[in-house]
N, C-alpha and C positions, 0 to 999 in steps of 0.2 A: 737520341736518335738510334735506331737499329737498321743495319743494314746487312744483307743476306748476300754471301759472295759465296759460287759453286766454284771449285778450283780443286787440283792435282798438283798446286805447288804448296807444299809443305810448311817448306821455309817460309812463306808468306803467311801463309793462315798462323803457324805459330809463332811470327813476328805480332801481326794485325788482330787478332780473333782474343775475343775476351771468351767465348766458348765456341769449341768445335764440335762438329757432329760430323760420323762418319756414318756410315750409307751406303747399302747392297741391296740391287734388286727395289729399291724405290721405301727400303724398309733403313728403319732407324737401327741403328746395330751397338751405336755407344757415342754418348757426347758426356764432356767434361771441359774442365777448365784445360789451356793448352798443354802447360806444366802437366799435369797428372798424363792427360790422354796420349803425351810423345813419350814421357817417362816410366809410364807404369799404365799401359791399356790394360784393361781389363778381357776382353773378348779377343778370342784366337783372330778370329778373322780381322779384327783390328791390327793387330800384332804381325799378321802375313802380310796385311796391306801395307804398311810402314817398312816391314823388312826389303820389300822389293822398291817401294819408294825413296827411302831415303840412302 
């Protein structure tokens, strides 16, 4: 079963999410496994989004 949750809580998606995709502007910006994408984003805007989120 796959299920598509939009959400700003963090903690949740990288509890719950077998893959994250993050998303600016309706454009795909970087998805990975949660491990990788909290621990080592790859894209700046990724890394700006999480600094202020978390």
């Amino acid at each position: 079963m796959t299920m598509v949750v939009v959400t700003h809580e963090m903690a949740f998606a990288r509890e719950a999410a077998s893959r994250v995709i993050f998303m600016a502007g309706g454009v795909i910006v970087e998805e990975n496994e949660p491990q990788t994408f909290f621990n080592n984003p790859k894209e700046e805007r990724t890394r700006a989004f999480l600094r202020n989120m978390l």
